[in-house]
DOZAKOL-569581 format. One record per residue (C-alpha): residue in one letter; x, y, z. Coordinates in steps of 0.2 Angstrom, whole numbers, padded with zeros to 4 digits, always signed. Layout:
BEGIN
{'A',{X,Y,Z}} ...
***
This chain:
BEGIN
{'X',{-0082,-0041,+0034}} {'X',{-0078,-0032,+0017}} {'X',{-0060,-0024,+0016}} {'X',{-0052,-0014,+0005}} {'X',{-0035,-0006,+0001}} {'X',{-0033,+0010,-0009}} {'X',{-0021,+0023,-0012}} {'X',{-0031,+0036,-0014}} {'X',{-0017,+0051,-0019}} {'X',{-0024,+0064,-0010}} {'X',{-0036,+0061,+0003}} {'X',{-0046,+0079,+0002}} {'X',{-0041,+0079,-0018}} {'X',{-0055,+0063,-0020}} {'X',{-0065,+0065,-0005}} {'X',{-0082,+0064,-0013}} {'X',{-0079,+0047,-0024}} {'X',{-0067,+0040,-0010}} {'X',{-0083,+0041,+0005}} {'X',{-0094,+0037,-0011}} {'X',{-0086,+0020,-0015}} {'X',{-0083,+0015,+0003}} {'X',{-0104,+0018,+0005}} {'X',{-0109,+0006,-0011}} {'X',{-0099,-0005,-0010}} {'X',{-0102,-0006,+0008}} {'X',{-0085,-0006,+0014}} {'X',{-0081,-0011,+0033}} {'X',{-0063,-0008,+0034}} {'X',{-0053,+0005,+0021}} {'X',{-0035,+0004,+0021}} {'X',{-0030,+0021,+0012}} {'X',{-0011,+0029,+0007}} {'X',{-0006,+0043,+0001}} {'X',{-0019,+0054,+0010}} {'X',{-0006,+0067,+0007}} {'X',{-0011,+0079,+0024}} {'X',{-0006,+0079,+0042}} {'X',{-0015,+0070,+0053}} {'X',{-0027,+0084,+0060}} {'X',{-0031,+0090,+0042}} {'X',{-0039,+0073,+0037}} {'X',{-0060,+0076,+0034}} {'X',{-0064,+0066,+0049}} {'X',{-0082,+0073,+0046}} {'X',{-0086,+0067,+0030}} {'X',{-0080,+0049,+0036}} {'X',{-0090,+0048,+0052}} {'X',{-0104,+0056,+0044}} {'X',{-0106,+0041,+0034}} {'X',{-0104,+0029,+0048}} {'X',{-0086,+0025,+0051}} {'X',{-0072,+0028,+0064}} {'X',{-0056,+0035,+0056}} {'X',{-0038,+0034,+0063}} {'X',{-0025,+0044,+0051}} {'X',{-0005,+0047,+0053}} {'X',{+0002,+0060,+0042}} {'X',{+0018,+0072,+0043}} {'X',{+0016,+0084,+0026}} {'X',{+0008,+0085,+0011}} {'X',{+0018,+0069,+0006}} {'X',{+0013,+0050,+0010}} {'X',{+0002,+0048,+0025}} {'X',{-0011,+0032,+0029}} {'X',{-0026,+0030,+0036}} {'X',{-0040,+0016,+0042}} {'X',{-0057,+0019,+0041}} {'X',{-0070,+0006,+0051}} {'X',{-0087,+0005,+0054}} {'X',{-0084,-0003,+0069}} {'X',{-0072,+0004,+0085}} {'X',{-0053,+0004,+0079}} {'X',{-0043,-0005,+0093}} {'X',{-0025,-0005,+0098}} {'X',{-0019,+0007,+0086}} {'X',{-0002,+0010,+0081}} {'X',{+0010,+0021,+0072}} {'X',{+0024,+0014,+0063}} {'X',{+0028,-0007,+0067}} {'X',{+0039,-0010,+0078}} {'X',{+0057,-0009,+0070}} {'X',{+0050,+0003,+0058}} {'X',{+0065,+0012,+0049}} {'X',{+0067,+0030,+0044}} {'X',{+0070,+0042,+0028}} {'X',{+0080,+0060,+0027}} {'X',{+0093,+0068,+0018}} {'X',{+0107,+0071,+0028}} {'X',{+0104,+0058,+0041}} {'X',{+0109,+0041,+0042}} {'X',{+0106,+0027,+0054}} {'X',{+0094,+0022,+0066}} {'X',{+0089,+0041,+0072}} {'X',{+0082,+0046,+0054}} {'X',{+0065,+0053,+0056}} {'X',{+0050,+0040,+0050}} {'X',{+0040,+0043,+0038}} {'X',{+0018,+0044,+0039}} {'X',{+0020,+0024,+0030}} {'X',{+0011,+0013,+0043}} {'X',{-0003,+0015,+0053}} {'X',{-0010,-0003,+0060}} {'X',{-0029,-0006,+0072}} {'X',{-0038,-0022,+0076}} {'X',{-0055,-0022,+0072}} {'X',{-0067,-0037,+0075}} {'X',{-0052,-0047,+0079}} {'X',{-0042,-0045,+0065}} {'X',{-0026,-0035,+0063}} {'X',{-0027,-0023,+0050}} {'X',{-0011,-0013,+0042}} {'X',{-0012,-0001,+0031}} {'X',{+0006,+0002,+0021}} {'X',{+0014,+0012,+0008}} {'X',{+0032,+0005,+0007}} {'X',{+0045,+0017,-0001}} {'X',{+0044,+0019,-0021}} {'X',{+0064,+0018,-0020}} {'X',{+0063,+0029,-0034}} {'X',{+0079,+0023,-0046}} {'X',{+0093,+0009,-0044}} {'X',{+0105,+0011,-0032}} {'X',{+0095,+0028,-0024}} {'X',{+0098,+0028,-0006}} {'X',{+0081,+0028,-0006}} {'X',{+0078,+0012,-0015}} {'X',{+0091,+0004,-0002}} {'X',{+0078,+0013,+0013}} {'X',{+0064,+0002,+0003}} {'X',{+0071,-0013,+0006}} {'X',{+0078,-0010,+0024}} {'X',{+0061,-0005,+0028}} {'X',{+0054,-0021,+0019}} {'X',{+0068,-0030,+0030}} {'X',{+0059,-0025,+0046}} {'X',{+0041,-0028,+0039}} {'X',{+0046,-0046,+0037}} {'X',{+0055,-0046,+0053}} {'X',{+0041,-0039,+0062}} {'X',{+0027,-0050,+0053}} {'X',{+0040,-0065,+0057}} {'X',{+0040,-0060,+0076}} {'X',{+0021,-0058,+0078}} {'X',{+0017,-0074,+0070}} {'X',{+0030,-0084,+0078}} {'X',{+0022,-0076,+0093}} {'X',{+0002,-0076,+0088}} {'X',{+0000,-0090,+0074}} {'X',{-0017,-0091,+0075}} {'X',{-0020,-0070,+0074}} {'X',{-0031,-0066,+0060}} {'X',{-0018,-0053,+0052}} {'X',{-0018,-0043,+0036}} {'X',{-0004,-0031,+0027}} {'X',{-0014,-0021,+0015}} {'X',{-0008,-0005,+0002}} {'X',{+0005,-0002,-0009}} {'X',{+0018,-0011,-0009}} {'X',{+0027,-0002,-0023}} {'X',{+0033,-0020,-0031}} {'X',{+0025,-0029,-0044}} {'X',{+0031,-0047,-0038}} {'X',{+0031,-0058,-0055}} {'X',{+0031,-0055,-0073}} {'X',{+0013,-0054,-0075}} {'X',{+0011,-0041,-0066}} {'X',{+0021,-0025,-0076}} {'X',{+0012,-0021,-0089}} {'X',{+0025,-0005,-0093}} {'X',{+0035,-0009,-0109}} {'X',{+0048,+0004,-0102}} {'X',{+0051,-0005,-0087}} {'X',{+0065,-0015,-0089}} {'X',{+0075,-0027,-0077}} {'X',{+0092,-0018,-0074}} {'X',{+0086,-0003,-0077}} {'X',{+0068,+0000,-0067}} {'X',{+0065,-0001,-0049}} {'X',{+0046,-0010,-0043}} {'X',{+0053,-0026,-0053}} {'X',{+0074,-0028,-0048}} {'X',{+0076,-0043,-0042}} {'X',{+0082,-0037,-0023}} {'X',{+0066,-0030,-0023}} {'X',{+0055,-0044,-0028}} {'X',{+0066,-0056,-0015}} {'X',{+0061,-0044,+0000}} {'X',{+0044,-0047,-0007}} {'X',{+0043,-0068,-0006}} {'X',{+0054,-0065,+0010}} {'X',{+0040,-0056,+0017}} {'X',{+0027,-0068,+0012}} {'X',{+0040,-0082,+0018}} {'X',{+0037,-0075,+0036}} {'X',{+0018,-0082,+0036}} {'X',{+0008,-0071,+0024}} {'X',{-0001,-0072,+0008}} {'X',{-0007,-0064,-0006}} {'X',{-0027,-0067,-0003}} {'X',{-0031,-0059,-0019}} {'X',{-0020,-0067,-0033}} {'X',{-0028,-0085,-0032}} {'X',{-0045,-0077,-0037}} {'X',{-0041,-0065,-0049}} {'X',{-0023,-0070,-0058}} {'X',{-0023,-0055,-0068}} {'X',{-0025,-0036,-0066}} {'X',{-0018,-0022,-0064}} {'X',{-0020,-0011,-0051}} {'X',{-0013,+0007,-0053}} {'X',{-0009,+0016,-0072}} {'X',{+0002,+0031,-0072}} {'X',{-0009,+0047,-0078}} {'X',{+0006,+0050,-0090}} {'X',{+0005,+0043,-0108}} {'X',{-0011,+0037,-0108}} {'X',{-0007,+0022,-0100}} {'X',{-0023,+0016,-0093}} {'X',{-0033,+0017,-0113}} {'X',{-0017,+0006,-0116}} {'X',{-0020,-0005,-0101}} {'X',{+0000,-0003,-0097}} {'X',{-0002,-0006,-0078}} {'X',{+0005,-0014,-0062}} {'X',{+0000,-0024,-0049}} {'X',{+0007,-0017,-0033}} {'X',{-0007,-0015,-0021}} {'X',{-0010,-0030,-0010}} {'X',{-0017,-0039,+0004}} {'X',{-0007,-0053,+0012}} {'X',{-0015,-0061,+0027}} {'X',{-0009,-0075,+0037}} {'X',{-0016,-0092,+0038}} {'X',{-0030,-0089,+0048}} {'X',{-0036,-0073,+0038}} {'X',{-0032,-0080,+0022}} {'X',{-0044,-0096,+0028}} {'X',{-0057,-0085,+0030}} {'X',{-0057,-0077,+0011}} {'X',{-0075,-0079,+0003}} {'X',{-0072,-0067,-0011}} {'X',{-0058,-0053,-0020}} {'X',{-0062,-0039,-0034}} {'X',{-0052,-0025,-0042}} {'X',{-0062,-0011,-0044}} {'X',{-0055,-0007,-0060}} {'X',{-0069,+0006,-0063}} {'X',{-0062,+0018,-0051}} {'X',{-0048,+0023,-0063}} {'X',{-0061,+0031,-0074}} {'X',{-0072,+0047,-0071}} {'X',{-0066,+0064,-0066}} {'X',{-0051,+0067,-0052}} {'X',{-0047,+0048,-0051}} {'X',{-0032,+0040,-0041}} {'X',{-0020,+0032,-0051}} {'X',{-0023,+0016,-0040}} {'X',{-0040,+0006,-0038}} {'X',{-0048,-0002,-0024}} {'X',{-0043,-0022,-0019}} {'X',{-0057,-0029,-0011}} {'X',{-0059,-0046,+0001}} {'X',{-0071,-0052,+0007}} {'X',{-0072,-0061,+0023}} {'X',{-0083,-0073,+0034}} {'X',{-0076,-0076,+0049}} {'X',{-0088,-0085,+0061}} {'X',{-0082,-0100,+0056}} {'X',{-0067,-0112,+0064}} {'X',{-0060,-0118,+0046}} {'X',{-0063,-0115,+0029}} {'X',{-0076,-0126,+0020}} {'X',{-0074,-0134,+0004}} {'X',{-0080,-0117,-0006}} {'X',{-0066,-0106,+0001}} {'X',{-0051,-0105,-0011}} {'X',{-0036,-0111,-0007}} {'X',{-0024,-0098,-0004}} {'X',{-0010,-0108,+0008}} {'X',{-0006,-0125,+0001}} 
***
């Protein structure tokens, strides 16, 4: 199976090179965010036309997520369970959710696609929504695990945090002052990878970016960040043959200002032999 995760900013925007990329690069399973359109004004067509199923959430023309599979999509759900949710004006546990997560099973393995709040600035009550709703993630990725150890499960998308160092490229982005790098922020990311997840990708390919702001020309400058991921429990992670960032997709005309991250995985076997990278120690 060959996955992928991309925001793609605009589902109907990028249609062409989105259904494009998924044919080469013979995708099984695309995770996208940002489709940016209500559920029944996603191009279904184009999608099946090429030779996948599509299950799509959106509200607006904000945020919205989608999976795309060349086999069935089972057990599809809107929103995890515990799932909170974002308005002005309302407060507690009755705030409408938002189009952020939309999870299927496909040939065994639980697939979510996730575009977890930007937060916006310090001390925003929408940076405080970010990490309530990253509270529940973990909570809820804690649970199923606890409850299914041996589920072949991934957390795919936009994660809206660039978890170390390495991974902000943005001279302007500065501890104290930015959101994606506070350290709240990056502590609700390693609690969430605390609860039996991984980063699949990271152990082959260190470095990388993945999403460049269109504004002063920060991709020519390669002044990125790396906050699109896929985190996969033990037994997804053991079977991990291969990653790539699809760096190349940032180019071109009417691009996303994300790229593509790409696994790939063989699951017919019990364990991991001696070739597979080591992704849990």
């Amino acid at each position: 199976m060959r996955l992928a995760t991309w925001n793609v900013n605009s589902i109907r925007a990028r249609l062409p090179r989105i259904v494009d990329f998924a044919v080469r690069e013979h995708i099984d399973v695309l995770a996208m965010q940002e489709i940016k359109c209500k559920t029944d004004q996603f191009p279904y067509e184009a999608f099946e036309e090429a030779g996948y199923h599509v299950a799509a959430h959106g509200l607006n023309q904000w945020n919205g997520v989608a999976i795309a599979s060349r086999e069935p999509l089972e057990d599809v759900e809107i929103g995890f369970p515990g799932m909170p949710g974002f308005a002005k004006g309302h407060d507690g546990p009755d705030a409408p959710q938002e189009a952020r997560a939309i999870g299927a099973t496909v040939g065994g393995v639980k697939v979510w696609s996730l575009y977890v709040p930007n937060g916006r600035a310090l001390g925003d009550p929408h940076y405080y929504y970010k990490l309530e709703w990253l509270s529940a993630l973990q909570e809820y990725t804690s649970e199923t695990l606890s409850r299914t150890p041996d589920l072949a499960f991934a957390l795919t998308g936009d994660f809206n945090i660039a978890p170390t160092d390495a991974d902000n490229g943005v001279p302007q982005m500065v501890q104290g002052f930015s959101t994606h790098i506070s350290p709240p922020e990056r502590e609700a990311f390693a609690a969430l990878e605390a609860a039996g997840v991984a980063d699949v990708v990271r152990p082959l390919i260190p470095t990388g970016y993945t999403y460049w702001d269109y504004k002063q020309l920060r991709f020519p400058r390669n002044e990125g960040l790396r906050i699109d991921f896929i985190l996969g429990s033990h037994a997804f992670a053991q079977a991990v043959t291969g990653a790539q960032i699809h760096r190349n997709e940032r180019k071109g005309e009417v691009p996303s200002d994300h790229v593509p991250v790409v696994v790939d995985l063989d699951l017919t076997g019990p364990e991991a032999d001696e070739d597979r990278p080591m992704i849990f120690g």
